[in-house]
N, C-alpha and C positions, 0 to 999 in steps of 0.2 A: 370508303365505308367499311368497318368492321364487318368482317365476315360470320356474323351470327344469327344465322336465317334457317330454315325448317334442317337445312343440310348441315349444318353445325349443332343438332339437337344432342342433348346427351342421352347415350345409349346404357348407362349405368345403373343397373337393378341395385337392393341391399341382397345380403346372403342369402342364400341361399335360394332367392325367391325369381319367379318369374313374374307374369304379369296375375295380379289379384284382384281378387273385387273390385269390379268395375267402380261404382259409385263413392270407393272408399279409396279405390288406389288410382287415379286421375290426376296428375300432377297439369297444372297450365304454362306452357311453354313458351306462347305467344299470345297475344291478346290485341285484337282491332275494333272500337267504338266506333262505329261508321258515323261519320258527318252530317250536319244537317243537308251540306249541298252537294248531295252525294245519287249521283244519277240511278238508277237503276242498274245492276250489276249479277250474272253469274258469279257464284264464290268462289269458283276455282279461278275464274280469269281475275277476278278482285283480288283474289292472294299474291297469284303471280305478277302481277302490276304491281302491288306493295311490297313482296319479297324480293328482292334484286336479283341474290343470287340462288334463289330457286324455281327449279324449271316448274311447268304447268301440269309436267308429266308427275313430277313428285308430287304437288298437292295433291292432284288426283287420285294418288295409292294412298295415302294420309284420309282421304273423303274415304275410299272404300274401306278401308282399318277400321272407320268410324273414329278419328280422332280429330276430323274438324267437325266443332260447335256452333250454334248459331245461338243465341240466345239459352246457352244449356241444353240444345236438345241437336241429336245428331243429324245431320243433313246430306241431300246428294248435291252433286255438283252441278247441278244444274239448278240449284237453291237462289233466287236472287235477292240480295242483300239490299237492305233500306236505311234510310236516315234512321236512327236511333237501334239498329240493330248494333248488335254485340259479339263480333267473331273472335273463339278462340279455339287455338290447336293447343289441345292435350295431348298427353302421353302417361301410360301407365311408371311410369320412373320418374324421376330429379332431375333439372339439367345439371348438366356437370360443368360447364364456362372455364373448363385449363388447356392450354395446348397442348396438343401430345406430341412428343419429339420422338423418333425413332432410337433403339438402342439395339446392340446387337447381340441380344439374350436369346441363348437357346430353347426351343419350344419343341415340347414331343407330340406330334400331330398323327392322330392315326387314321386320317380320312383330308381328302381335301378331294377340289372338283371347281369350277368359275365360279358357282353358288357360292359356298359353306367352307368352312372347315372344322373340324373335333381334333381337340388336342387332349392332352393328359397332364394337368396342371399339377406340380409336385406340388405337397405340401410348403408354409413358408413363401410361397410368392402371390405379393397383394395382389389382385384382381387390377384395381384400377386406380391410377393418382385420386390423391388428397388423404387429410387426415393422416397428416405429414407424412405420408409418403409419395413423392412427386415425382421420383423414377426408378426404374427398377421393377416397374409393373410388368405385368402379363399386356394392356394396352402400349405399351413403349414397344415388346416385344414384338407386340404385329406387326404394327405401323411400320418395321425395320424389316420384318418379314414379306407383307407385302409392299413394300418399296416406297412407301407414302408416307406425309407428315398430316397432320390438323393445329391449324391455327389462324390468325389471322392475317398474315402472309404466306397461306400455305398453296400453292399452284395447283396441286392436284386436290379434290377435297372428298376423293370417296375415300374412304374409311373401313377396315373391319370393324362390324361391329355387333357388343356383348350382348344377345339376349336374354343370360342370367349371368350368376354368377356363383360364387361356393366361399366360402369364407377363408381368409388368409391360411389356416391351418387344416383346413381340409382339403383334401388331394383328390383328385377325378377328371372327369371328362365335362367339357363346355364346347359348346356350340356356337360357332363365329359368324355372322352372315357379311355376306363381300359385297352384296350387293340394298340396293331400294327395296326389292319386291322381295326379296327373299328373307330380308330385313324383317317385314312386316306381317310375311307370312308365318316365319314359326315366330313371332311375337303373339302372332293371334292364335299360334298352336298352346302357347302356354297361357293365354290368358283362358282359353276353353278348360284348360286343363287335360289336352289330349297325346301332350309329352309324356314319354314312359322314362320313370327317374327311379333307380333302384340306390340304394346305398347299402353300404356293409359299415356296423356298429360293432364297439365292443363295449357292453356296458355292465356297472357294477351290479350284483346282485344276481340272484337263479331265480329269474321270470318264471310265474307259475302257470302259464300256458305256452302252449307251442308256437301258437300262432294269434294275433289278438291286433283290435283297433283301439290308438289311446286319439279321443274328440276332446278336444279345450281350445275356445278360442285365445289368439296370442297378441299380447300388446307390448309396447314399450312398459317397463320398472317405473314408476313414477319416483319407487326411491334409490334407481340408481339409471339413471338413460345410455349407460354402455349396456345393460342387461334388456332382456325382455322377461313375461313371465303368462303362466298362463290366470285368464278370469274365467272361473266354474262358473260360475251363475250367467256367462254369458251376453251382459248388460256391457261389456268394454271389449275394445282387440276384435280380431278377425278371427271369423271358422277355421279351422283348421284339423286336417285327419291327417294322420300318420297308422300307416298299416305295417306289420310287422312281421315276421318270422325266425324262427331260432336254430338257429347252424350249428351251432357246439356249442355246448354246455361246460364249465369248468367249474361249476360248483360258486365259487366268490365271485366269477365274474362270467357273461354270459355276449357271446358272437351271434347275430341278428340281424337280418336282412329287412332293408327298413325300402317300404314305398309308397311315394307321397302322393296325396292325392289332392291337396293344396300345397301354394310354395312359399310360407310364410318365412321370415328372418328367421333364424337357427332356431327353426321349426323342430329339427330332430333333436338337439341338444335339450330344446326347451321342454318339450315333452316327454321326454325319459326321467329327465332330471325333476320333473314334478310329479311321476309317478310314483318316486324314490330309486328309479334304477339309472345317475345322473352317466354320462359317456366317462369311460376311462379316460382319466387325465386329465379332464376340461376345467379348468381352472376359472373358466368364466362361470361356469354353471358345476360347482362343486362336487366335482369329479377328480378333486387333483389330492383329495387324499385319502385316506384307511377307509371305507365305506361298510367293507362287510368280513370278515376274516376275524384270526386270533388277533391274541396281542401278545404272541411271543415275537422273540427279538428277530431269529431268524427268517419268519413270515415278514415281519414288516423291513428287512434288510433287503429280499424278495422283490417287496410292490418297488423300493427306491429303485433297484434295478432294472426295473421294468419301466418306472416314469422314466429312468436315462435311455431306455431303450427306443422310446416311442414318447418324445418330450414336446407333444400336442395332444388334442383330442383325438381319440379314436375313430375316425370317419373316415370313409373313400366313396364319392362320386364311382362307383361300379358301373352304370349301365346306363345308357341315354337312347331313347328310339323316337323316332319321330317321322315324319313324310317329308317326303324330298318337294321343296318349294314348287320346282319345276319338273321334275318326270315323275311327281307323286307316287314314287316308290316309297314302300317302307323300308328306310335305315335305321338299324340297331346296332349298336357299338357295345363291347364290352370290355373292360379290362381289367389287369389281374391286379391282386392286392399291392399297394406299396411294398418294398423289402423292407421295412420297419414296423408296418402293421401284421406282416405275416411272420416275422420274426418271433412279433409280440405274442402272438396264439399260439407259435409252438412251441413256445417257453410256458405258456399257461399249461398247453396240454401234457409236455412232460410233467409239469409241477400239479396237474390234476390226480396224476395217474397213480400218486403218492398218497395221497389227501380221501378223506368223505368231506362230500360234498352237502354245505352248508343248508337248511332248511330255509 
């Protein structure tokens, strides 16, 4: 029997996000019709009878998550199931259905312990296979890290695994969980929204306040589905707040300490960029070119410099806090800017220090 049972679920968020609205971000991972001649049954010993290779002990963290269903509505384990009920286990993410093979990619971890670990993902390395990219990942690299494969010949089948993730050209700090419980716990830390996630932006334009909240909910582009965008009126997309502060000023472009308070897909990109202040560089969300400045030859010889200098979006995952699964201490991580984003700002601030800064 193919190995794809609760312990093979895919642990892969989109960017930037963690777990979201509940009622809006629920993906179905499994699904059980109960029979007509179907005895009376606990749902947790019902699962584990159905699911081969998962223990009793897993459903059970899954029941307490609140991610097994009975008929759409959440239940305890001691729920007993009937003919014509309807058992399904959700998850706030996609499965993802690839094997992962280990590879022996360097990984810069700044925390680790039996739990967890925090790494510091350079910019340029995908998060997770698919979308043609099938190795080479940050998931290839655990798996060779902590000693283990997933698939369906795999002997050992626990897993690191992602409970967000950051977008291929964004650089920072993630959160790995090694184990079930631990798994589930900061999954439920981010679905609360009680993760502390700081970023550092460089974006075009001189914000006219120091410190400020941009609200729009965010959805997929209907006319372009590699993009998202925001809907004012509110009627489409999910809530979403982005809090902000202003670190240096350079007149045409502006350094910004961004903290989310929902973790929608390129939440920060998308909402800068519909303000009109789009991220330096970002070519998904029209930041990749002249935004605000002269139009002498020298200035725009300048910005090409600077795209080659720093040739992604301007983002870095800075700061990640959270409680420790198991000795519910509070861990806070912080780290310094990439050598390409900080390069970037103090080429800005030389070239500020020349210049009046733009109205």
């Amino acid at each position: 029997m193919v190995r794809d049972e609760i312990d093979q679920i895919d642990f892969e968020l989109p960017d930037e996000v963690a777990c979201e609205d509940e009622q809006q971000e629920m993906f179905e991972h499994y699904r059980f019709d109960i029979s007509a001649g179907q005895v009376p049954m606990r749902v947790d010993k019902y699962l584990a009878t159905h699911m081969e290779y998962t223990s009793r002990h897993r459903i059970q963290l899954a029941i307490k998550a609140e991610y097994i269903r009975v008929n759409d509505k959440i239940v305890k384990a001691n729920y007993v199931v009937r003919p014509g009920d309807v058992v399904t286990f959700v998850m706030p993410y996609q499965r993802r259905g690839l094997e992962i093979l280990p590879e022996a990619i360097p990984l810069n971890i700044v925390y680790e312990d039996e739990d967890l670990l925090v790494l510091n993902k350079e910019a340029g390395m995908v998060v997770h296979p698919g979308h043609g990219h099938f190795s080479g990942t940050l998931v290839n690299a655990l798996a060779h890290h902590l000693g283990i494969s997933q698939g369906p010949d795999a002997q050992d089948e626990r897993m690191g695994v992602l409970v967000h993730r950051i977008d291929k050209d964004t650089s920072g700090l993630l959160v790995v969980a090694k184990n079930d419980e631990a798994q589930l716990n900061l999954a439920k830390q981010f679905f609360v929204h009680s993760i502390e996630r700081r970023y550092v932006a460089i974006v075009w334009g001189n914000l006219k306040e120091d410190e400020g909240t941009i609200v729009g909910n965010i959805g997929r582009d209907p006319n372009d589905r590699m993009r998202f965008k925001v809907f004012p009126d509110g009627d489409h997309g999910k809530h979403a707040v982005t809090h902000y502060k202003v670190l240096e000023r350079f007149g045409y472009v502006t350094v910004v300490e961004c903290r989310l308070e929902t973790g929608r897909t390129h939440q920060i990109r998308v909402h800068f960029n519909w303000i009109g202040h789009p991220l330096f560089n970002d070519e998904r969300y029209d930041g990749s070119e002249i935004r605000k400045g002269t139009i002498y030859a020298k200035y725009r010889q300048f910005i090409e410099n600077c795209f080659k200098l720093l040739p992604r979006q301007a983002l870095h995952a800075k700061t990640l806090g959270f409680v420790h699964p198991r000795t519910k201490e509070m861990i806070r991580l912080d780290s310094k800017l990439p050598d390409d984003m900080q390069a970037l700002i103090d080429k800005w601030r030389k070239y500020a220090e020349n210049m009046v800064p733009e109205e």
